[in-house]
N, C-alpha and C positions, 0 to 999 in steps of 0.2 A: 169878248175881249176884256172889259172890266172885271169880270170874274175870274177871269185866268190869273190878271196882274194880281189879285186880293190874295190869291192864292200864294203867288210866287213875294211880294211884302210879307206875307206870315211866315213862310220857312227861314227867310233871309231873319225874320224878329226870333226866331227859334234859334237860329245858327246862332246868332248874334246872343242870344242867353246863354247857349251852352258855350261860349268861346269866355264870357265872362264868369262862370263860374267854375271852370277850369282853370282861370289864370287867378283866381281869386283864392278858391278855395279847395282847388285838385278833382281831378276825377271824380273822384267819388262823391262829393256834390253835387254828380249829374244825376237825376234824378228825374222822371215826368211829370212829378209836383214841384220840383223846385225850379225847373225849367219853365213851367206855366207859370209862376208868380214872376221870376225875375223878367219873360216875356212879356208879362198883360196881359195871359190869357187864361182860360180856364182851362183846367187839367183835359177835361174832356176833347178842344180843340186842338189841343198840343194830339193826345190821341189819334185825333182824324188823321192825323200828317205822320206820326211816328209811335208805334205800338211797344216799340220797345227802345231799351238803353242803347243798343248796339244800332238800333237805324239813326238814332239823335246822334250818336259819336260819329255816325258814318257822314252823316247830312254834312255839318259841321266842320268833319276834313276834309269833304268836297269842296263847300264855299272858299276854307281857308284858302284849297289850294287854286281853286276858281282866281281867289285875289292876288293871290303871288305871282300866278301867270299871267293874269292881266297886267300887273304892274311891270314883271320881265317885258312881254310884249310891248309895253308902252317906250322902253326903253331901246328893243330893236327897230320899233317904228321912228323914232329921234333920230338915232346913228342913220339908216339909211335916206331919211330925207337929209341930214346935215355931214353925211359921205362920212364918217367916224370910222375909223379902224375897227375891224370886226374885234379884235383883243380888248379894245375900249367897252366896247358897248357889250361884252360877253360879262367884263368883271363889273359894269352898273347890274345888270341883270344878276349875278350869280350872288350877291349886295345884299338882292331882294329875301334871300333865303335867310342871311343870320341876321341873329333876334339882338340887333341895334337902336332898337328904342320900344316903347310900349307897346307900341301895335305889331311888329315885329316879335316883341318876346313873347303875346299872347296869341299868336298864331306858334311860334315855335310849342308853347307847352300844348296846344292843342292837337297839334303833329305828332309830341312823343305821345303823349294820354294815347292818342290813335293805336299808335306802334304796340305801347305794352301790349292794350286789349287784343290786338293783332296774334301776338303769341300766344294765343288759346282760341282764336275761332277765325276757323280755314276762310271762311268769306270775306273777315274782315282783311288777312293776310294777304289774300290775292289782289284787294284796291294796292294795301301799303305796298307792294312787290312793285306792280303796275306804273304807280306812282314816282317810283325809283328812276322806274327804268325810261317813264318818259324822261325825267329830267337828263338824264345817262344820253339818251338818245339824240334831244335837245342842243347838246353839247359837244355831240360827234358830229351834229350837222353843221355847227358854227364851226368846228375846226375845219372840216371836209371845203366850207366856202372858204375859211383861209386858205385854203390847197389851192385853191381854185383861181384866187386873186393875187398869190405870191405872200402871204402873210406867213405863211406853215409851210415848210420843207415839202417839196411833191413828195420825196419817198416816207414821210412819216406817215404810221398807223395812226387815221385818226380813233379806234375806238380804245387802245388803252392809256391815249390819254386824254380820253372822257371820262374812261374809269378814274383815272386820277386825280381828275380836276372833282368830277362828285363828289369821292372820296375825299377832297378839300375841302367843299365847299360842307357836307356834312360834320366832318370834324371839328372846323372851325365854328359853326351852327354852336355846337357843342361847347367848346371852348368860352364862346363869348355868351352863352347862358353861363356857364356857373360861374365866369369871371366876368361880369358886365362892365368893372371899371377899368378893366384893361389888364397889363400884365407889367409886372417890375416898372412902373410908369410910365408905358403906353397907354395910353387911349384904346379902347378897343373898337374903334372906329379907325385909328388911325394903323391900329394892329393888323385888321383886318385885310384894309386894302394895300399894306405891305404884302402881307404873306399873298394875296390874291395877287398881284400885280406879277408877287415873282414867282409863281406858278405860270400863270401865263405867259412869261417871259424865256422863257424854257419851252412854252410851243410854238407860241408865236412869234420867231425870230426873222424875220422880213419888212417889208411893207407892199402895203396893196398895191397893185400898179395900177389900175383905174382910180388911184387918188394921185401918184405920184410922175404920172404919163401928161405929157405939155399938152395944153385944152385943146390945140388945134391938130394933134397927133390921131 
């Protein structure tokens, strides 16, 4: 067991180099010798774990995305112990994706770096597709439970407006990267959870009735 963890602390110190020299100094920084110095390791060990550029880029947009769906997950675990409207606790989670402060924008540049390298090699393409379509997926299921509870229209399709909302939540990613201070003096924080709030206010026009049904009903 202690050799398995030793293992798993050096990928996570590898992810964690290459996510700092992406945000620091772009792709093309990545490197297996600059990875090993920015890690503490020696090139050679870096090796053991990752032979080339494209398994480091890959490692790397695993972890990130390991952390953004932990931290979504943290947020649907909250809502359901503390009964929160599923629309509530969709737009904390959907939060987690744009790059609102530094650890967020260093994960966002590590996700696009991914994507370029993606458009020239079919293996990396098929994570970044995959990737997509969980969050897509993710997002048809939260609306399908507001079907389900009275938050969302029974007769709405929930999957194109998952499309939609990714579609959001992607653009917006986007938007508040290259404008971090916001727009015409918005906050981009405050920008954010506008546009989010009224996206989802367009699908989720009800309320739950297991929040809104008398205790003793």
């Amino acid at each position: 067991m202690p050799r398995t963890a030793d293992h798993d602390e050096r990928r996570r110190q590898i992810a964690d180099a290459i996510c700092e020299l992406i945000s620091e100094h772009g792709l093309d920084a990545v490197t297996v010798a600059r990875t090993a110095g920015a890690a503490g390791m020696s090139v050679g060990l870096v090796q053991h774990y990752f032979r080339t550029k494209d398994q480091m880029l890959l490692h790397a947009f695993n972890e990130v995305g390991a952390r953004i769906r932990s931290r979504a997950d943290e947020h649907i675990r909250a809502g359901a112990e503390h009964r929160r409207p599923i629309s509530r606790v969709l737009a904390e989670a959907m939060r987690e994706f744009i790059p609102l402060d530094d650890r967020r924008r260093t994960e966002f540049r590590v996700t696009r770096a991914f994507a370029g390298r993606a458009l020239d090699a079919p293996a990396l393409a098929e994570v970044d597709v995959e990737t997509a379509r969980q969050l897509r997926e993710d997002i048809a299921r939260a609306v399908h439970h507001g079907k389900e509870c009275g938050e969302v229209e029974a007769d709405l399709d929930h999957w194109p407006a998952a499309v939609r909302l990714t579609a959001v939540t992607e653009g917006l990613a986007m938007q508040v990267y290259r404008d971090p201070a916001g727009v015409n003096g918005v906050p981009a924080d405050e920008l954010s959870a506008s546009v989010i709030a009224a996206e989802l206010a367009a699908v989720f026009t009800g309320e739950c009735r297991q929040y809104t049904a008398p205790a003793d009903a």
